[in-house]
Structure formats: structure tokens, C-alpha cells
C-alpha positions in Angstrom: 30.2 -57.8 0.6 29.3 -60.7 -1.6 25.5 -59.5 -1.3 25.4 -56.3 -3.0 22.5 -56.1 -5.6 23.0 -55.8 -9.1 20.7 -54.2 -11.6 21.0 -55.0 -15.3 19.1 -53.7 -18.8 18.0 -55.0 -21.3 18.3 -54.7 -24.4 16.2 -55.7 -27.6 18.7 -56.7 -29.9 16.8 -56.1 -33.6 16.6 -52.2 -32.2 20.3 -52.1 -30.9 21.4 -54.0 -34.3 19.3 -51.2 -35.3 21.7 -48.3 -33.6 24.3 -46.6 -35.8 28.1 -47.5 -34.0 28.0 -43.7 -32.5 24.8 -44.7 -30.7 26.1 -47.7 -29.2 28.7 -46.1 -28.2 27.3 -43.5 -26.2 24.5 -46.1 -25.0 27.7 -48.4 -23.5 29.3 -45.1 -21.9 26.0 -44.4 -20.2 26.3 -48.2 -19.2 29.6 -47.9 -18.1 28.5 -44.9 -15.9 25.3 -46.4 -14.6 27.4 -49.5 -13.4 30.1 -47.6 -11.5 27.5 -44.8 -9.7 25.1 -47.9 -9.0 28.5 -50.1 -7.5 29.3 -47.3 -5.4 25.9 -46.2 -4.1 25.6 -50.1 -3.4 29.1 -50.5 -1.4 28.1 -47.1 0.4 25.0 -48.0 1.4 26.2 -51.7 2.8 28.5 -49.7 4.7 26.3 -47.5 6.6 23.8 -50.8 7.4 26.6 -52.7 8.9 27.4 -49.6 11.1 23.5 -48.9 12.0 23.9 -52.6 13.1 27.2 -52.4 14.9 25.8 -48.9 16.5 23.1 -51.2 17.4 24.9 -54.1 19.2 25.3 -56.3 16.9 28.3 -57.8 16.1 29.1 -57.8 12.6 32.0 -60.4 11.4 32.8 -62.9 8.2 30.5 -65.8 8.6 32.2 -69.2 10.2 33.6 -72.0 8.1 31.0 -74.1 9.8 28.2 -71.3 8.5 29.2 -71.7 5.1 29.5 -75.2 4.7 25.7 -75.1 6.1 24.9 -72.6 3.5 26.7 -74.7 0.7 24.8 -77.6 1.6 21.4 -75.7 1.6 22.3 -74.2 -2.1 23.0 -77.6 -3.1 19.8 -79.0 -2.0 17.9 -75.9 -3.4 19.5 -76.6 -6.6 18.7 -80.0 -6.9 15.3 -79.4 -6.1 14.9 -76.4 -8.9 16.2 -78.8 -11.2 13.7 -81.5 -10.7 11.1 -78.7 -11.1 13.1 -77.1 -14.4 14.0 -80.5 -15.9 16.4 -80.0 -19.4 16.2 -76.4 -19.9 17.1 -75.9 -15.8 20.0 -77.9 -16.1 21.2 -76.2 -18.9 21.0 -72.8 -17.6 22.7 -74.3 -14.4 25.9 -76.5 -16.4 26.3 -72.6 -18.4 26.5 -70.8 -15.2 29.0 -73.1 -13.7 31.0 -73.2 -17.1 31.4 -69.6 -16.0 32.8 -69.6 -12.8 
């Protein structure tokens, strides 16, 4: 279930500097709610389209080693197409996302 969207907000951060530390508190437990409903709704709902696809005939299984070494090789050239396109900034945003994992 490495698939399952993710939904994020925004937030200007002159108006939350803006919020007294009550507000933000409440604002982060809403957060905190939002992200646990929206998970679940999310792992539900991946659940019932692998059975409608099962129920279908299809068989549903991990993908193969050889299926994600294809898929790693197609990110990578994907990547290093972007970041001819995206130059500096591109690689940037690339070296802080890997700095992450």
C-alpha cells in the first residue's frame, strides 16, 4: 500500500504567526484528526479496490523483483530528464528530498 494518496494544507505563515498559541493548538488537533480519518478512509478504500479486483479475476500480489527494478530504472530516467528541464532549483529540491529519506 505504498500508493495511498495524501492530502496536505497549507498554511500562510504571516496569518498562523498571526494565531494566538490556543489557536494553533486547536488548528494542529484538527490536523491531527484530519490526517488519521483521511489515512483510514484511504487504507479502507485500497482495500475494497483490491477485492473488487480479486472478485473480478484478477490476481492481486507484491510486484516482482524484476518489476521493481524496471520501475527504478524508469524513475531514474524520469528524474534525470526533470532535472535537465528544472536545471539548479530542480536539483535542489531533488538532493533535499533524498537528504530525507
Amino acid at each position: 500500500m505504498h500508493w495511498l494518496p495524501r492530502n496536505y494544507v497549507m498554511v500562510n505563515s504571516d496569518a498562523w504567526n498571526g494565531l494566538s498559541d490556543a489557536n494553533k493548538n486547536v488548528m494542529r488537533g484538527c490536523a491531527e484528526i484530519a490526517e488519521y480519518a483521511g489515512t483510514w478512509r484511504s487504507k479502507e478504500y485500497t482495500g475494497f479496490t483490491l477485492q473488487g479486483l480479486r472478485d473480478g479475476g484478477m490476481t492481486v500480489a507484491p510486484a516482482s523483483d524484476t518489476m521493481k527494478g524496471e520501475l527504478q530504472g524508469i524513475g531514474e530516467t524520469m528524474t534525470s530528464e526533470w532535472l535537465e528541464a528544472a536545471g539548479a532549483d530542480g536539483a535542489a529540491i531533488v538532493d533535499a528530498f533524498k537528504s530525507m529519506q
